[in-house]
N, C-alpha and C positions, 0 to 999 in steps of 0.2 A: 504494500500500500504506500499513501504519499504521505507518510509521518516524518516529517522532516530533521526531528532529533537523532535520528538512525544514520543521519549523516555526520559528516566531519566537515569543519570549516578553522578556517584562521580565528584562535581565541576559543575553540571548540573542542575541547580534546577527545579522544575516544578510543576507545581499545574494544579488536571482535577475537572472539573466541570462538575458535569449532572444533569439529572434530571433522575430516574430511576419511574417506575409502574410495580411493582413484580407481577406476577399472585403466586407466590411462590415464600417464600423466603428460605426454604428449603438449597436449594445450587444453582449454576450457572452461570458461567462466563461470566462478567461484558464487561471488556476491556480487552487487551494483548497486550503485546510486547514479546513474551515471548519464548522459546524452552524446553521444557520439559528435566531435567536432563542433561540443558546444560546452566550452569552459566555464561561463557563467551559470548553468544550470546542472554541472556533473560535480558531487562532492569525491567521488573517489568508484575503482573497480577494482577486484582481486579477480586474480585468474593464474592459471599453469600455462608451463613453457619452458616444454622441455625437463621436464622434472625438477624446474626451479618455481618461486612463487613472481608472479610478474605483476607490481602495485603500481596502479596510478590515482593521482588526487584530481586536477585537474585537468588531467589531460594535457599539460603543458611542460611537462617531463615524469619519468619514468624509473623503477626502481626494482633490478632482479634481481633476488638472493644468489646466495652462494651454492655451486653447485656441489661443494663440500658436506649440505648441510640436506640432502635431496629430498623432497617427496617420492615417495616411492608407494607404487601400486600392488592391489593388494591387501591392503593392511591398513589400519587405523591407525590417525596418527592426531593429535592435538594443534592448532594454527593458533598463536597467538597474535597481533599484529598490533601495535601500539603507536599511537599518531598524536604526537604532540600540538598544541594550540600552535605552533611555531611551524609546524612541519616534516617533526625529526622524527623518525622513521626506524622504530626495531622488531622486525619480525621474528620470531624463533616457530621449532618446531622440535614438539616433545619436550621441549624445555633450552630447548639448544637453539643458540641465536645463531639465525639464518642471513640475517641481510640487516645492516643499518645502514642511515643514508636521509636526505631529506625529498619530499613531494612539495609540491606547489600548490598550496589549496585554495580555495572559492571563496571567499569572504563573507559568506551568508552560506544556510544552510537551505539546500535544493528541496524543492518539494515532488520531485523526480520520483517515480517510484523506486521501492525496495526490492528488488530481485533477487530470488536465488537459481542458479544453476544457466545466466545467460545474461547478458549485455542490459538485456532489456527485453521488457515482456513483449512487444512488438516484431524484434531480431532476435531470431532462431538462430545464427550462424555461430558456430561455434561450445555448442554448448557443453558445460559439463556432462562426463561420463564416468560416474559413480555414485558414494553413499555419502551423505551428510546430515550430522547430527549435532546438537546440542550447543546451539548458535546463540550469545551474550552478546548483546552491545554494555560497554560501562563508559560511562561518562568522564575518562580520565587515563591518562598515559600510566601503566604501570609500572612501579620500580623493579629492581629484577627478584628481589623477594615474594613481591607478591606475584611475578610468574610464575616461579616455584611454585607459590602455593596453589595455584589456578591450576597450574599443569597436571598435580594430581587431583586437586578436588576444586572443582566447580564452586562459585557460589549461587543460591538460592533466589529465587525470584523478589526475594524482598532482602537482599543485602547491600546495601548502602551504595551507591554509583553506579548502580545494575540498571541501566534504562528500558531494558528487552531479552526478554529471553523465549525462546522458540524449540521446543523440544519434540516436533513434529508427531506428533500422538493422534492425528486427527484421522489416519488411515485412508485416506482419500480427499481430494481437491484440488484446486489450483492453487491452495491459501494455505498458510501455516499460522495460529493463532500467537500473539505476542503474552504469555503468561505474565507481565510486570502490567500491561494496559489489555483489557481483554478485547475491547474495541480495533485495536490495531495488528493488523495482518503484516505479513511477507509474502510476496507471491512468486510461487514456482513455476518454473519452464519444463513441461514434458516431464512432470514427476510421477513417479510408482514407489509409492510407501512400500516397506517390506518389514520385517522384524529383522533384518541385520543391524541393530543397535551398536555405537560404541561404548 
């Protein structure tokens, strides 16, 4: 949906958590906020590439992990990605920082819809091919402490800078329900619920 706090903006900070299971890590988009070749209306897109994680804010540069630190298909692995009000940029996966670096971000927060599994609900091209689970926005760059601690245990739909959390339960839809705001959605691209849980 077009909840616009799900975004990121300059002065905005925010940290997304998942859990991703790549059938291919090839390429394929992750999450969106995003408008294609429109920077005042895209807060950021996560996507694969190559077996690295490939982050844009604005669309007006770009930021690929390290290929030291790989996603790998398969298997379930934790995405942390931490987006400073400033810009500054540290990915990890499984607990291991994958990429830091800074993005260029929007200065307002986009009312663009929230996507998972493609660019955008309208462009099919590219889509993710795999599992995704247990998806947090929190309102706040985290320290590396509190990756650790995120890394093995999640927090709760009411734990303090938790602005979204989506634990895809609903078995069928285009929508995934936001357990912090129950009114507010994320919408999926070509998805098939399953019971393969992380």
């Amino acid at each position: 949906g077009q909840t616009s706090s799900y975004g990121v903006s300059t002065g905005n900070p925010r940290t997304y958590i998942f859990d991703i299971k790549p059938n291919s890590v090839i390429s394929g988009h992750l999450i969106s906020k995003y408008v294609n070749l429109n920077a005042s209306q895209s807060n950021f897109f996560f996507s694969l590439n190559a077996g690295r994680l490939y982050l844009v804010g604005n669309g007006t540069n770009t930021l690929l992990t390290s290929s030291q630190v790989p996603v790998q298909s398969g298997i379930w692995q934790r995405v942390i990605i931490s987006i400073s009000g400033t810009g500054l940029v540290n990915a990890y996966i499984d607990g291991i920082l994958a990429g830091t670096g800074s993005l260029n971000l929007n200065s307002a927060l986009s009312s663009q819809d929230f996507v998972l599994g493609a660019l955008d609900f309208a462009n099919q091209s590219n889509r993710y091919n795999g599992s995704l689970d247990n998806l947090l926005v929190l309102n706040q760059a985290l320290t590396i402490s509190e990756v650790a601690q995120y890394t093995n245990c999640l927090p709760n739909s009411t734990s303090q800078n938790v602005i979204a959390k989506f634990s895809f339960n609903e078995q069928k839809g285009t929508s995934t329900i936001d357990s912090v705001s129950s009114s507010s959605r994320a919408l999926l691209s070509y998805v098939a619920f399953d019971s393969d849980f992380s």
